[in-house]
Structure formats: C-alpha cells, structure tokens
MARVOZA-701323 format. One record per residue: residue in one letter; x, y, z of N, C-alpha, C, O in turn. Coordinates in steps of 0.05 Angstrom, whole numbers, plus 5000, padded with zeros to 4 digits. Example, Ala and Ser with C-alpha at 12.3 -4.5 7.8 and 13.67 -1.06 7.14 Angstrom:
A526448865156524649105156526449345156528549345169;S525749555142527349795143525850015157526850235161;
END
This chain:
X796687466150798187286168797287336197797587556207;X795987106210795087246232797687216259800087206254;X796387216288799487296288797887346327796387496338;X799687086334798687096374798887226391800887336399;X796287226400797587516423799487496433800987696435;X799987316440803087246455805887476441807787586453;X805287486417806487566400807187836386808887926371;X804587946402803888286386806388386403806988326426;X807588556383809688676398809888936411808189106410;X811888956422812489036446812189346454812189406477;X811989546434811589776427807889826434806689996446;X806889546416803789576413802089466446800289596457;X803089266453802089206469802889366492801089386509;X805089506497805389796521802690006512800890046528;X802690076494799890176488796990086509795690196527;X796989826493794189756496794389676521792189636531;X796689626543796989596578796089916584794289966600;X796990056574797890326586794390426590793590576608;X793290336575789490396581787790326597785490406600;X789590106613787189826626787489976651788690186655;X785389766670785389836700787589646714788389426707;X788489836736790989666760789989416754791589296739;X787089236764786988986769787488806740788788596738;X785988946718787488796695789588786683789788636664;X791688956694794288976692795188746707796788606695;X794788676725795488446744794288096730794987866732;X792088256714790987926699792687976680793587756679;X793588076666794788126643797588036644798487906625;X798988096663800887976673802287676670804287586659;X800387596684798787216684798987126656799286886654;X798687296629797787116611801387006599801586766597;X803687136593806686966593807987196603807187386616;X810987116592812887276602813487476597814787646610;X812487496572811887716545811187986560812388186567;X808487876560806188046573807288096606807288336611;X808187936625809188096651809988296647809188516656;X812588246627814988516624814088736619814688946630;X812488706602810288956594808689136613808489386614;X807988986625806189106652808989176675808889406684;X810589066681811689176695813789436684814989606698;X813889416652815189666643812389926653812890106670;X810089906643807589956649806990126679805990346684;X807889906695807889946728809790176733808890376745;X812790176723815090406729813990566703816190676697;X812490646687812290916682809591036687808291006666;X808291146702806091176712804591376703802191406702;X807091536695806091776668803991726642802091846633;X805491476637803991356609801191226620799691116604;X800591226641797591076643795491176649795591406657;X793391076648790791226639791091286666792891176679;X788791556683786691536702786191346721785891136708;X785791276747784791046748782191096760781891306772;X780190906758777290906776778290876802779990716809;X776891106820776591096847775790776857774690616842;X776290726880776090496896774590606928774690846933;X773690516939772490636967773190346982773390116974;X773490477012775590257032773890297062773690537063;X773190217077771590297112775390397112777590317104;X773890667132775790787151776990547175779190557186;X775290367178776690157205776389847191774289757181;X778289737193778789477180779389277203781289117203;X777689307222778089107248776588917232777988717230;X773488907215771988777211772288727183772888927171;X771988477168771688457138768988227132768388037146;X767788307111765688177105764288027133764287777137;X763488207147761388127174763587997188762888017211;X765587897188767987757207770187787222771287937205;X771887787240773987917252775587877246776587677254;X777088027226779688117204782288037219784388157223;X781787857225784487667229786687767217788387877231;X787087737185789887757171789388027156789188097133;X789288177183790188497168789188597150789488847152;X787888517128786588547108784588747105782788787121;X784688857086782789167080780389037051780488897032;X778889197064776589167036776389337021776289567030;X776289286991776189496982774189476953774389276938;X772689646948770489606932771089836906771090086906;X771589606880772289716851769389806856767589676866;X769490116842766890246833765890216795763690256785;X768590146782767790066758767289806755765789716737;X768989636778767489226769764989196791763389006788;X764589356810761889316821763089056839761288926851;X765888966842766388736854768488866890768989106895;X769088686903770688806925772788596921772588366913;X774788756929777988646931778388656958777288826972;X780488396972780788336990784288366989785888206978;X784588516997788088646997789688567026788488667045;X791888427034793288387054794488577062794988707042;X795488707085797988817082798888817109797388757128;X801988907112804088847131802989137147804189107168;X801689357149802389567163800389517186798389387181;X800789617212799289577242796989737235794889637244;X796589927224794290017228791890027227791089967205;X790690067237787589977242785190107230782890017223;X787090497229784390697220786290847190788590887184;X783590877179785391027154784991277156782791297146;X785891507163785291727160785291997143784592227147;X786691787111787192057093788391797071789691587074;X787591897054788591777029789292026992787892166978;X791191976992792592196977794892056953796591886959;X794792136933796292106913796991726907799091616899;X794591616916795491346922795991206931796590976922;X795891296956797691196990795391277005794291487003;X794891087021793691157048794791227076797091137081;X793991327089794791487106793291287139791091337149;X795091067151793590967172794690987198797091057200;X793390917219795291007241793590777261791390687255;X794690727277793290527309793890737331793890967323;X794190717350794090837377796491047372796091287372;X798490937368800891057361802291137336802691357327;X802690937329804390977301802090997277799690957274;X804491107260803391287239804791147217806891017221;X803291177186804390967166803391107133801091127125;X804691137127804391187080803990827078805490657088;X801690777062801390587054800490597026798990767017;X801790317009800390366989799090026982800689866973;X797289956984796289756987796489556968796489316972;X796889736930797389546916800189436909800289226898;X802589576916805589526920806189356942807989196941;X804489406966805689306991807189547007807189547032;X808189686997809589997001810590037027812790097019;X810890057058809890297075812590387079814790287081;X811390657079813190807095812190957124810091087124;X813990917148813791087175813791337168815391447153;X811691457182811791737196812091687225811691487239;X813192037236813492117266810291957281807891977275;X811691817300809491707318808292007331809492217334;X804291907338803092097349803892147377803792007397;X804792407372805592497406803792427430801492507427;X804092317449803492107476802592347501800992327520;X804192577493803792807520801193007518800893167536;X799393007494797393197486794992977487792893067478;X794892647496791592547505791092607468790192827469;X791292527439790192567412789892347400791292137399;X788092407391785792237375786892277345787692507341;X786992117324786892217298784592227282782592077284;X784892447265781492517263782292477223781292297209;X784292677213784892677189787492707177789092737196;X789092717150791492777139791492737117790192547107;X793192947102793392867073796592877069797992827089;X797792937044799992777028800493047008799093106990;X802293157014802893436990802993296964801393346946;X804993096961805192986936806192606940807292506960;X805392466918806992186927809592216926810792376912;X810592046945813392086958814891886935817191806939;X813991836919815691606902816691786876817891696856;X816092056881815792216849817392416869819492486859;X817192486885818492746909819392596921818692366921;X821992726943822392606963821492826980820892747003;X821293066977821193256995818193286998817293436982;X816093157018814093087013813793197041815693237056;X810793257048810193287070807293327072805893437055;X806093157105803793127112803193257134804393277155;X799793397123798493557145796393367158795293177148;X796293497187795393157200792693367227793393497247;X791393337222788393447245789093207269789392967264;X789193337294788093107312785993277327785393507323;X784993107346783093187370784493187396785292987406;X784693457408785793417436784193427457783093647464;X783793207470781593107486781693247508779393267516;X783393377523783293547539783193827545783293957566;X783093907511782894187505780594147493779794367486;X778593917484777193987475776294077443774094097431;X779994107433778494217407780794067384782293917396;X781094067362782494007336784894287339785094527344;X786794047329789594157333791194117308791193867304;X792394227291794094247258797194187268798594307285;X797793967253800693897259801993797229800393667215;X803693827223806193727202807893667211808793717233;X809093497186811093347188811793277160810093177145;X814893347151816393407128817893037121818492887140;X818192987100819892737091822992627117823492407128;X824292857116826392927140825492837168826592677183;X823292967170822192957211821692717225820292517220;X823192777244822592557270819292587286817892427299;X819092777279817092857304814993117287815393247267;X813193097302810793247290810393537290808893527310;X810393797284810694087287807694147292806194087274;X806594247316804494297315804094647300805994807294;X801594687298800794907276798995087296796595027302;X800695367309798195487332795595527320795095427298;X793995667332791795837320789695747332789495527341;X787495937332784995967354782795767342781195667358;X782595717324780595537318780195257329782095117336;X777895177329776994907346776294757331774994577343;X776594717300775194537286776994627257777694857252;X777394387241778094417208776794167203777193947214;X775094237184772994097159774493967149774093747160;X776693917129777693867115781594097107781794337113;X783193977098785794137097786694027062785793797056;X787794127049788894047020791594287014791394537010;X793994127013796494306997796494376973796494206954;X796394566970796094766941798394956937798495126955;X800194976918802295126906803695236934803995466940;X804395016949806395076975805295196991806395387002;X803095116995801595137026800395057032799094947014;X799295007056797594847065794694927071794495047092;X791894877052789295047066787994887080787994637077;X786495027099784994867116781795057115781795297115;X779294887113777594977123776394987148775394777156;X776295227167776795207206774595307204773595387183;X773795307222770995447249772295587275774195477287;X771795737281773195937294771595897328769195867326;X772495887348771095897373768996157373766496117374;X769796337372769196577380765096557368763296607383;X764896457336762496537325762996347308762296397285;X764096127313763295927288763595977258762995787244;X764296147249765296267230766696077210768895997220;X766396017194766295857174768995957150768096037128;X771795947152773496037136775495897121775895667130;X777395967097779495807090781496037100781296287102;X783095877106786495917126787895807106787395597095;X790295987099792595887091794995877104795696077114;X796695627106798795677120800995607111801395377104;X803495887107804895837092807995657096809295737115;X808895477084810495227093813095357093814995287107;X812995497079816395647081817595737110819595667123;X815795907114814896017136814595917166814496057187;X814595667162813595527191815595527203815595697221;X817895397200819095377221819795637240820495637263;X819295867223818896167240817696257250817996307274;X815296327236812596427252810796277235810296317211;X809796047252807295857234804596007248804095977271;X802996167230801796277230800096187212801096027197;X797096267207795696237187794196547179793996727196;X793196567153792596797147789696707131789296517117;X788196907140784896837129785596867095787396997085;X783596707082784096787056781396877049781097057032;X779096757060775696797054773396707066773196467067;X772096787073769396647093767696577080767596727060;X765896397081764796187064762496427082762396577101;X760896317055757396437056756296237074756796007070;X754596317095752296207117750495967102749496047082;X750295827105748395687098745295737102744795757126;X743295757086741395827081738895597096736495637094;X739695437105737995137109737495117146739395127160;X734995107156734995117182735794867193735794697175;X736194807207735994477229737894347215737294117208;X740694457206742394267183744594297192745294497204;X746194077185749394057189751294067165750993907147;X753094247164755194267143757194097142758094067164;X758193987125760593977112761594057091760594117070;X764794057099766194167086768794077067770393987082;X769594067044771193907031773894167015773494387007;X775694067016777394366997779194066985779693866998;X779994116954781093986939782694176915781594376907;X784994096907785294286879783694186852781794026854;X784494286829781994256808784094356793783994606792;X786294256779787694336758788794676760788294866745;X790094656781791295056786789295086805790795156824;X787095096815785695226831784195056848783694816845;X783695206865782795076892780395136900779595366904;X778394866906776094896904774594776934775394576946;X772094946943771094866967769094776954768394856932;X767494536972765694386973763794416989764994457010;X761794426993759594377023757194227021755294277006;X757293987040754493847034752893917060753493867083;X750694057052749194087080746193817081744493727066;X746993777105745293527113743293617128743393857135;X741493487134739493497149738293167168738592927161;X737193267188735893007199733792867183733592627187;X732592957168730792887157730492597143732092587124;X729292387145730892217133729792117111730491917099;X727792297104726392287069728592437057728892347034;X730192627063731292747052734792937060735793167062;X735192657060737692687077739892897075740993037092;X740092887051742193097033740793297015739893246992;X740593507027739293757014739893856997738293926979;X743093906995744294116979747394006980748693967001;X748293976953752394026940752294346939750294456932;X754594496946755294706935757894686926759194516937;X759294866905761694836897762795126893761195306889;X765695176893765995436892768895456891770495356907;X769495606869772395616863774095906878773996146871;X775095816892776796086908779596216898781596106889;X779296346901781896606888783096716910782496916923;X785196516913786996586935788296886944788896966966;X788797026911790397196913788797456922789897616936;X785697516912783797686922782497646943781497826955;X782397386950780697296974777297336971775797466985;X776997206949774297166932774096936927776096796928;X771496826920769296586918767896646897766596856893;X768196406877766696486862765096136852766095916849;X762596236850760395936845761195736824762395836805;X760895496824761595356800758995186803758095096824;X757895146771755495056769755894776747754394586741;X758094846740759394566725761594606728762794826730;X762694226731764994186721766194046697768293926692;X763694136682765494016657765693716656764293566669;X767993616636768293366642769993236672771193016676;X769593436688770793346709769293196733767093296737;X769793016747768092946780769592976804771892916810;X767893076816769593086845768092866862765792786860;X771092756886770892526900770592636923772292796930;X768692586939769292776969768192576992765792526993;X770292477010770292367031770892507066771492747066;X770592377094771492457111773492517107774392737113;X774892337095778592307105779992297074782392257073;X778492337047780092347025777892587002775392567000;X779892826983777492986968779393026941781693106943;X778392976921780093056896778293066880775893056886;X779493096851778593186831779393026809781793056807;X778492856790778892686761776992836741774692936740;X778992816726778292836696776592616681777992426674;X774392596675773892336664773592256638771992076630;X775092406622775292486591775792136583775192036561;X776791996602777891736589777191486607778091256608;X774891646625774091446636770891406636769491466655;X770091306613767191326611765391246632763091346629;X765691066658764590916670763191056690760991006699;X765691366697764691576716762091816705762491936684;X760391856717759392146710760492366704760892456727;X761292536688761092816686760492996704758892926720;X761093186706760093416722757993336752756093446762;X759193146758757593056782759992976811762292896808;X758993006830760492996864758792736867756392676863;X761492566879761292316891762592326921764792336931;X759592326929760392276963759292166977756892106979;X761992076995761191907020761992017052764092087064;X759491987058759892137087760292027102760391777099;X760592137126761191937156758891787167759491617184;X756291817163753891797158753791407143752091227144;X755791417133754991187106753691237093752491027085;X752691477081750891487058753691497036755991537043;X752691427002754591376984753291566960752291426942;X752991766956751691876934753291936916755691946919;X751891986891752292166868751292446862748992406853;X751592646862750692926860750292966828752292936814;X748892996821749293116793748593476794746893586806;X750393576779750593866784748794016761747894246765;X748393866738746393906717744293926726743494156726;X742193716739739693726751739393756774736993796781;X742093756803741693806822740393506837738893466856;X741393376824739492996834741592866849743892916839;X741492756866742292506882741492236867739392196855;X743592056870742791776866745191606876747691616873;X743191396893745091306920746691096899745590996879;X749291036906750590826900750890546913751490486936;X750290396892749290026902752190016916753990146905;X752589916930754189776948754989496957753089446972;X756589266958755989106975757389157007758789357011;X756789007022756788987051760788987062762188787068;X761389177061764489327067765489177111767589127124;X763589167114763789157140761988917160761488687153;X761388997183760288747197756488927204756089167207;X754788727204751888817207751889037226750489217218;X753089067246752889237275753789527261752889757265;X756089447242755889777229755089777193756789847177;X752189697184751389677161752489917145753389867122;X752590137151753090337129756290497147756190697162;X758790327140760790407161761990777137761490827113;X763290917152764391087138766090987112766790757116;X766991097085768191037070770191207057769491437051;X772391137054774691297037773891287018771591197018;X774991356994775391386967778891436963779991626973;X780291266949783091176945782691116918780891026905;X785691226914785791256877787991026875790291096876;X787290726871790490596866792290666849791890786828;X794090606856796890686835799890466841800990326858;X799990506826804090246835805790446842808090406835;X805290626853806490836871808390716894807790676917;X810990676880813190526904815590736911817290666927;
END
C-alpha cells in the first residue's frame, strides 16, 4: 500500500528532519502543515539534530554582492550548497567580530549585539565604553544563551591611545563592561574552557608568545591572569604568526598559521597542539581524526564530521584576514584554496571571512 509523503508519520518523519541542513528544514517546511510542525518540533529540540556545515560571512556588511547594502543584509556563503544566502536582519551592526555557539557577535561604533541571523534573535550587550578612544577587534560567547542564561562574553578591543589590546567581560546580568588588567599588548585569539577564560597574548617586554588563563570566579576580586605555557618560536624567517585556541571535546587546543610574504607561497605551515592546562605542557597533534578545525579572525572551533561527509577529515579550514580561504590537510601537509563566489564589492575582492555555525538558537 503505498502511502504520501504528506502522510509518513510523525515519529518517522522527525527522524528523517532531524538529519537535513537549517536551509532544507526551511524548504521542508513549505511542503504542508504536516511537515511545518515537524520542523518546528525539529527547530525546539536542537539536541536531536545533526551537525551543521559551517557557513562563512565578510566581517563588514556595508557592501553585498559589489552594491551598497541598503537593507541591512549579510551574506552568507553555504560551504556544502556552494550557493550564498542573502539574510535580513533588524540589528545596527555593521562589523562582526566573533561568532560562537550560533550567534554572532556584532557591534557599530557603539553598541554591541548576540545575533542570531537564522531566528532573527538579538540580544543587547553593555555598550562599548566612550572614555578609553576603542576599537573592536574580537569576542566570543562561553555558551548559547538560549541553553544558559548565565552566559558570558570575552571581548579584545584596541586602545588607540595606549596603543595596545585591552581584555574586557561582561556576564548575562552586566550593564557595563569589566576590563581584564595585565601587561600584554596583543591577544591572538581568546576561547572559554571549563570556567575560564584563555587567551593567547604577546607580552611587551619580548614578544613572547603565551596562553593566559583567567579565572572567572575570581574576577570580580583579583582579575589576574596566570601563564599556563609558552608556545615554541617559530622556525620560519621573514614570517607572520597566527594564532587560534579552540576546545576539542575536554581539551584545549592551539593553532598557528605562519604566513609569509611570499606570494608563490603564501601559507607555509598549520601547526596544532593540544595543551594540558593542569601541567602547563604542549603536546603536538598530527591528526585529528575524524575531526576539522574551523579557524577564523573573529571565529575557531572544532566539528566532528562523522555525519557530515561533505567536510574533510583531519584537515584545518582557514580563513584569514588576508582573504585567503584554505584547506590544510594534516595527512599530507597540502593546502587547497576554496572556490568562492564574490562576498563583497571589487575594491575589497578577497574581504576577511567568519565562519558561523547556524542554528535556531532563540
């Protein structure tokens, strides 16, 4: 007896929703009333759904497809349909500076915003303080605030008249921003791990290359940071580092892409390296298994891709501030650039890119 889709019931078809991607959840939707309910049972349990493929977004959305982004709108380019989505949204902001658990992280001159682009979502954060001349440079998201309420974001700015990068938080509760002392002039990248906050800094004194932990309990007393490990020198002359820190299922992992001017050979070297907080040791990782890491200016994580065949294996996907878009493979040590279409306007052909994981994160 055969028997309409319309019809497959309701048990089976939560299944076969619970596998697809965000955007065919949304076509799926479209087909009756059946099928909405489904997807929106689908949508409120987030537990039950697959993985999703990374998406990559320009850090500045003044411009869309070569044009002046009139209606707010962000671009955003599926890496598994090879197509770009054109997303509206209500929030002022202009720059994205961190994208975490689903939510982007944007801000304009002033105000500060949790966005989640496929809900419509925002939530306010503490506006950037007006008396320190700051720039926003980066931030991330301890956890999505739709699963926690007790959530809280670490936020890098640039203080233009000191010259150097300044560490500030701000808890679900806060009006206002807590700055974070300490002598360093620069953090690479920052990621919350089992209730604290790490940052990779550069030190004035010798450039010194370290992860800092700073513990959250703690702050409102003595916000201090405590060395946990100094990253090994880089071996490469005439080259610029970066730096990425992400967790990896319990542990916390640094990244480094060292670049070069060179422009036969732009990207020299991925390094990876799993750190042991509690000894204050580094230790190499030469695979990840079925895992990939995503590593951006302003976003760095870690997927499983056991159920997502589309991604590589054991390979780092990055995009730098540069606009280069690679693939690392950690097996052969190979680069291979990722096809693209055109995110932005000619004047900035290769603009910087996030990487944002969608989710119905409300």
């Amino acid at each position: 007896m055969s028997t309409c889709w319309s019809e497959i019931s309701t048990d089976l078809l939560y299944l076969i929703l619970s596998k697809v991607s965000i955007p065919d959840l949304f076509r799926c939707a479209a087909v009756c009333s059946h099928w909405s309910a489904v997807v929106d049972m689908v949508s409120r349990r987030r537990g039950d759904q697959r993985p999703q493929i990374p998406w990559l977004v320009p850090e500045y959305h003044l411009l869309i497809n070569g044009r002046h982004n009139d209606q707010n709108t962000y671009n955003f380019f599926s890496l598994s349909e090879g197509r770009v989505y054109d997303i509206p949204s209500r929030a002022p902001g202009i720059l994205i500076v961190g994208s975490s658990h689903g939510w982007l992280i944007t801000t304009n001159e002033v105000s500060v915003q949790l966005l989640n682009p496929i809900t419509g979502v925002q939530i306010d954060l503490p506006s950037i303080p007006t008396d320190r001349n700051l720039e926003a440079i980066r931030a991330v998201l301890s956890c999505d605030p739709s699963r926690c309420g007790d959530y809280s974001v670490g936020f890098v700015f640039y203080c233009r008249s000191m010259e150097k990068e300044l560490l500030f938080l701000a808890s679900a509760a806060d009006d206002k921003w807590k700055m974070i002392p300490g002598n360093q002039y620069h953090y690479d990248d920052i990621a919350f791990h089992n209730g604290k906050l790490y940052a990779v800094s550069r030190f004035e004194e010798d450039d010194e290359v370290i992860v800092v932990a700073f513990d959250l309990i703690t702050l409102d007393s003595t916000p201090t940071g405590t060395p946990v490990v100094a990253l090994p020198f880089s071996i490469w002359d005439f080259t610029f580092d970066m730096h990425f820190v992400c967790t990896y299922f319990g542990d916390l992992l640094i990244a480094r892409a060292t670049i070069t001017n060179e422009l036969v050979d732009y990207n020299k070297k991925l390094e990876v390296w799993k750190v042991d907080t509690e000894k204050g040791a580094m230790v190499a990782m030469n695979n990840l298994g079925k895992h990939a890491l995503f590593l951006s200016t302003c976003s760095s994580f870690c997927l499983d891709t056991s159920s997502l065949p589309d991604l590589k294996s054991n390979s780092i996907y990055l995009s730098n501030e540069w606009g280069n878009n690679l693939v690392y493979s950690l097996e052969d040590e190979s680069f291979t650039s990722l096809s693209l279409p055109s995110l932005s306007s000619p004047k900035l052909e290769r603009p910087p890119l996030v990487w944002f994981t969608p989710s119905f994160a409300c």
